[in-house]
N, CA, C and O atoms as CSV, one atom per row, in Angstrom:
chain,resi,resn,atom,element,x,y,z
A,1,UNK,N,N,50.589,-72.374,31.363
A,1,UNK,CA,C,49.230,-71.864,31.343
A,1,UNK,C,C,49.247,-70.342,31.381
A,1,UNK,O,O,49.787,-69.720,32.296
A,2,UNK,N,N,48.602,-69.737,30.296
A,2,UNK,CA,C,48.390,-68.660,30.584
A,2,UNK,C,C,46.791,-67.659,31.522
A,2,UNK,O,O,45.922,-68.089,32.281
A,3,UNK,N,N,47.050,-66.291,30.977
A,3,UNK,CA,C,45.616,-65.983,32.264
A,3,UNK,C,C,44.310,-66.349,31.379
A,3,UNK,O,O,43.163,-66.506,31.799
A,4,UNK,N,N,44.721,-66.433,30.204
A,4,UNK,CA,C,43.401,-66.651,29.241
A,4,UNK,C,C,42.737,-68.154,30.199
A,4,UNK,O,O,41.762,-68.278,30.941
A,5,UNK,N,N,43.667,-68.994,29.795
A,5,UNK,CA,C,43.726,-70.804,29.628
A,5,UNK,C,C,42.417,-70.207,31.881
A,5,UNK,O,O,41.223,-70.456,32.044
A,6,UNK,N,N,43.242,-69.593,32.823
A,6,UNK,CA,C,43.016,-69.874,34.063
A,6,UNK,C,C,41.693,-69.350,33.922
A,6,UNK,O,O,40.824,-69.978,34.526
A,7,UNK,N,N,41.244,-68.091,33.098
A,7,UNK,CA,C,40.167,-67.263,33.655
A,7,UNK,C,C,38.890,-67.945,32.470
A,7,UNK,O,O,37.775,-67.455,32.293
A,8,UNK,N,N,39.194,-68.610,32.099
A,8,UNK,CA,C,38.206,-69.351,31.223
A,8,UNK,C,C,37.757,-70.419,31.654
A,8,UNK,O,O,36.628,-70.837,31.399
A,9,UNK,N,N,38.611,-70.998,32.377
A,9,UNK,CA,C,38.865,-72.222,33.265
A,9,UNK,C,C,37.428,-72.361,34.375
A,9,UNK,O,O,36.561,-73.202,34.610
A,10,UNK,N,N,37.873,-70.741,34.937
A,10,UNK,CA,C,37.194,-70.307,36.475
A,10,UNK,C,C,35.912,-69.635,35.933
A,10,UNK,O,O,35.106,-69.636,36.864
A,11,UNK,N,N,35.373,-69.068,34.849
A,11,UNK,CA,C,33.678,-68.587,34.324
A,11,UNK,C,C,33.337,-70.139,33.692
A,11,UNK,O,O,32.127,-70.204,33.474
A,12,UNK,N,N,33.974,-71.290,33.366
A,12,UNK,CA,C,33.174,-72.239,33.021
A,12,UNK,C,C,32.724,-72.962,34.239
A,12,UNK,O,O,31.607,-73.461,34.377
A,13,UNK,N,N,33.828,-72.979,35.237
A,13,UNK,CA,C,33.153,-73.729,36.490
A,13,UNK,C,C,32.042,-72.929,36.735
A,13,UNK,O,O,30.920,-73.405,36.558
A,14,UNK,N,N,32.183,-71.819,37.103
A,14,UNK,CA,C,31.015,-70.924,37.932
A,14,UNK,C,C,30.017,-70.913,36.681
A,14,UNK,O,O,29.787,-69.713,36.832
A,15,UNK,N,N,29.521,-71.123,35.980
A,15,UNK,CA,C,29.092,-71.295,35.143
A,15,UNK,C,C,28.139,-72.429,35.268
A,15,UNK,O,O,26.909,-72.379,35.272
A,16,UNK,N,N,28.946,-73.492,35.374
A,16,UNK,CA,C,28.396,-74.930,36.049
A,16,UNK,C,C,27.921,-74.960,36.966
A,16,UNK,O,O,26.882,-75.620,36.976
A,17,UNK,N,N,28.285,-74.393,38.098
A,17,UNK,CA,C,27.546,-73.852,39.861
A,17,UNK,C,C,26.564,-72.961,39.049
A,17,UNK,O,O,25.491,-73.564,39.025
A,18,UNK,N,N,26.482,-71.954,38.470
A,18,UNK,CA,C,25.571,-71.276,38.454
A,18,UNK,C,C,23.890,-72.065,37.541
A,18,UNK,O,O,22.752,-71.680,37.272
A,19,UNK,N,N,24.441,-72.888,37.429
A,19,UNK,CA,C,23.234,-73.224,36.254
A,19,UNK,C,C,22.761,-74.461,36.991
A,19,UNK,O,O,21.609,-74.853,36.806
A,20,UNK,N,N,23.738,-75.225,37.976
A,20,UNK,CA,C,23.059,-75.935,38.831
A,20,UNK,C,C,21.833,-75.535,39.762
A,20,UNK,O,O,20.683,-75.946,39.921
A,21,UNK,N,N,22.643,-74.521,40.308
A,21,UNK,CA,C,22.001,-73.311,41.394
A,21,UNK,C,C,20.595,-73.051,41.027
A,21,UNK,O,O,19.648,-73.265,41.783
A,22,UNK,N,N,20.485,-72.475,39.564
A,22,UNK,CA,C,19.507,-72.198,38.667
A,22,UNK,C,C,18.149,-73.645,38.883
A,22,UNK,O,O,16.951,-73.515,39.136
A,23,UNK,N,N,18.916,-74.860,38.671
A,23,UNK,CA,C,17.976,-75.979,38.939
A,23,UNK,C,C,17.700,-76.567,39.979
A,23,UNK,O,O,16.943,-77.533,40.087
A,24,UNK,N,N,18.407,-75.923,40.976
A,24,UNK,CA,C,17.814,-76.260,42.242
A,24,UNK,C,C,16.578,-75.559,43.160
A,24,UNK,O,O,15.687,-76.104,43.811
A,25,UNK,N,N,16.861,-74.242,42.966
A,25,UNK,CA,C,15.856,-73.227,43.025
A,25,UNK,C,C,14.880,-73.009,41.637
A,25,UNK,O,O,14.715,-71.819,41.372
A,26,UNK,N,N,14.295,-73.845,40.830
A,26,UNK,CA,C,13.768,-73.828,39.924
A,26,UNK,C,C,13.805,-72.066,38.924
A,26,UNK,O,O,12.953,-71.178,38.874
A,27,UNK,N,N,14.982,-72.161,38.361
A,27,UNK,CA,C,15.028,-70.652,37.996
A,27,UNK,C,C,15.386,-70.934,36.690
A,27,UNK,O,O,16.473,-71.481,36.498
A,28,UNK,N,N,14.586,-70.630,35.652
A,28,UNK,CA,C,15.610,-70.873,34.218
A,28,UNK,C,C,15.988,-69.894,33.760
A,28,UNK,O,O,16.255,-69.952,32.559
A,29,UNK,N,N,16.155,-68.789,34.351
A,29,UNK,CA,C,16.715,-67.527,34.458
A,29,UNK,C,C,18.329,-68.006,34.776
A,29,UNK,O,O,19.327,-67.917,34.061
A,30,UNK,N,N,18.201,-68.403,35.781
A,30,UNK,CA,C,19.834,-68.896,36.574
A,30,UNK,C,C,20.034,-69.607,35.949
A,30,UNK,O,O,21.254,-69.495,35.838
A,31,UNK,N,N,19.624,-70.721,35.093
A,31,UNK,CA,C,20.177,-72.017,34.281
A,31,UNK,C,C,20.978,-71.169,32.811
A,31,UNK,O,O,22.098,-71.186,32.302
A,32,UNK,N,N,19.810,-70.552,32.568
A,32,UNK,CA,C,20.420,-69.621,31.383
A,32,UNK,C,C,21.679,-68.998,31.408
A,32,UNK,O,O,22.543,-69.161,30.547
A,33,UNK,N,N,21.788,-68.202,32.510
A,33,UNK,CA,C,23.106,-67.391,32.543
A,33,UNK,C,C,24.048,-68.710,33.366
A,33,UNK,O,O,25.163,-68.276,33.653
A,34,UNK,N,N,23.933,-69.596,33.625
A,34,UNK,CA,C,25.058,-70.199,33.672
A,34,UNK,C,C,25.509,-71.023,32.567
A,34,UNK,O,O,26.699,-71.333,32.523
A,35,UNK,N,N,24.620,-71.458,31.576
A,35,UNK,CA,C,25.087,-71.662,30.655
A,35,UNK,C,C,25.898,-71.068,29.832
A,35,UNK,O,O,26.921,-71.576,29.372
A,36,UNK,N,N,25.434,-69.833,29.578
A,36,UNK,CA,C,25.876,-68.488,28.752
A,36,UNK,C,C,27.338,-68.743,29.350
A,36,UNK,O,O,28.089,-69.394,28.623
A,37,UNK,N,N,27.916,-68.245,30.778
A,37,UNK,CA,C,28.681,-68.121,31.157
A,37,UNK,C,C,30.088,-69.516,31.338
A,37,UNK,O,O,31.168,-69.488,31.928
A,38,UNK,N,N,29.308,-70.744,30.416
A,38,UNK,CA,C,30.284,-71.949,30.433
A,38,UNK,C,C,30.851,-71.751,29.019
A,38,UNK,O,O,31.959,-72.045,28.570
A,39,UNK,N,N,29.541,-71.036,28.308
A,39,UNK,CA,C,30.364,-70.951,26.948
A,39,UNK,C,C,31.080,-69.627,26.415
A,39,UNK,O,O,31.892,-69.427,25.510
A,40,UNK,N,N,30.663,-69.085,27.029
A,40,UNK,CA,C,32.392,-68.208,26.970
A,40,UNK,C,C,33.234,-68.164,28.184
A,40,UNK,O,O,33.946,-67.163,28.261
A,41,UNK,N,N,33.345,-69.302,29.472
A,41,UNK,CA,C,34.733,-69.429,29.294
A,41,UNK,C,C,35.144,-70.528,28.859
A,41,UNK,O,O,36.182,-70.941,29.375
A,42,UNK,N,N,34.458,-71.426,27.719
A,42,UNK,CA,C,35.048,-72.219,27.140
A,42,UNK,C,C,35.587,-71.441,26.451
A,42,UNK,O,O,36.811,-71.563,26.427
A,43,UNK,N,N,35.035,-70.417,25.668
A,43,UNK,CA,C,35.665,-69.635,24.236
A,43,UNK,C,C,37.014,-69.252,24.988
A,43,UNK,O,O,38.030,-69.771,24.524
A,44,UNK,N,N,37.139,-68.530,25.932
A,44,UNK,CA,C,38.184,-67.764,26.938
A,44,UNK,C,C,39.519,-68.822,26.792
A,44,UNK,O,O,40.597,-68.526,26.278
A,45,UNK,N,N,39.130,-70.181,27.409
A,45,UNK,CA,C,40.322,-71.103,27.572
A,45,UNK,C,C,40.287,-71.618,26.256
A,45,UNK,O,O,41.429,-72.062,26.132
A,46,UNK,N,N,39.569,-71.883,24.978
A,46,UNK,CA,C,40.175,-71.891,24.077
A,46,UNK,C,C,41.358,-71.100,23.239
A,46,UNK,O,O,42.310,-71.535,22.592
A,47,UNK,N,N,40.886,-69.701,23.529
A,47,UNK,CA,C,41.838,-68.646,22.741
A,47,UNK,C,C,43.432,-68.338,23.755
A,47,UNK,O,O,44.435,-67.759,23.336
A,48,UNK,N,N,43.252,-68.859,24.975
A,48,UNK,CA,C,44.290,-68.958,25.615
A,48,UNK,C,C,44.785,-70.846,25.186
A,48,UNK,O,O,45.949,-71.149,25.448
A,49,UNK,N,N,44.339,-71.380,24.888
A,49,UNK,CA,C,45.298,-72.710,24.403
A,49,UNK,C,C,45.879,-72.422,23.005
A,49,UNK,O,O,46.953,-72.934,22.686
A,50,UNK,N,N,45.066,-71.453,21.987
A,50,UNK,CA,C,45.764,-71.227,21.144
A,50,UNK,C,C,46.981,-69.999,20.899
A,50,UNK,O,O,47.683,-69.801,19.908
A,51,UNK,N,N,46.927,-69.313,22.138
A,51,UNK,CA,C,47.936,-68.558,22.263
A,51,UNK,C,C,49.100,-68.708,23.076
A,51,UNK,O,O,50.034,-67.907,23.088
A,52,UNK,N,N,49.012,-69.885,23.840
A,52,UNK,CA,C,49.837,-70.941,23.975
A,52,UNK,C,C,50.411,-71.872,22.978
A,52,UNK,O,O,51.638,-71.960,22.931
A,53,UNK,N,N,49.722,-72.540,22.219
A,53,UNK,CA,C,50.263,-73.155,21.096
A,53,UNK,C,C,51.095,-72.452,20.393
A,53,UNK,O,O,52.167,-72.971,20.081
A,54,UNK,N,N,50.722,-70.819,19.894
A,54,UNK,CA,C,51.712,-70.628,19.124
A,54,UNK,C,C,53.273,-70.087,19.899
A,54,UNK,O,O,54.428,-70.303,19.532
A,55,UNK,N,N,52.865,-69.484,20.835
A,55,UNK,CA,C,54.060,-69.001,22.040
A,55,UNK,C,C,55.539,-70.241,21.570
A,55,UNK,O,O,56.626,-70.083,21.013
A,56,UNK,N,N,54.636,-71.708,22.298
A,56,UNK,CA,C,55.171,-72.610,21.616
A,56,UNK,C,C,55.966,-72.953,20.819
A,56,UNK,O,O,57.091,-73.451,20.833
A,57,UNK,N,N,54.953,-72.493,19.795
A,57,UNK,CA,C,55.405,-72.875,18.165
A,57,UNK,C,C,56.923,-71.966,17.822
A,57,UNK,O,O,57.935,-72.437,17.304
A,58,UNK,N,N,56.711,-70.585,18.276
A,58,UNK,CA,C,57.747,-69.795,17.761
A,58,UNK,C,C,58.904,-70.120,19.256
A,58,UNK,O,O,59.539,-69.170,19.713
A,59,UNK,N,N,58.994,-71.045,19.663
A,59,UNK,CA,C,60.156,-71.317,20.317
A,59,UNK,C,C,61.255,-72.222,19.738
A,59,UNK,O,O,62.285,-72.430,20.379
């Protein structure tokens, strides 16, 4: 695992807390930015699985 794969990992969770958070305190302000914030660290741990893959590849 690289830091991409971990830190993409850790803004999609908080991401998820944050947008819960957002619907518990009726805020779609907070729902918003936790969404925002699941999808780029999905993007995050994607570009770290593919820079893993190739690490990989050229072994």
């Amino acid at each position: 695992m690289n830091k991409d794969q971990v830190k993409g990992a850790v803004k999609d969770a908080a991401g998820k807390v944050q947008q819960k958070a957002g619907e518990l305190i009726d805020s779609p302000e907070q729902q918003a930015k936790g969404v925002a914030k699941q999808v780029e660290g999905k993007a995050q741990k994607n570009a770290g699985d593919v820079k893993e893959a190739i690490k990989d590849a050229t072994k």
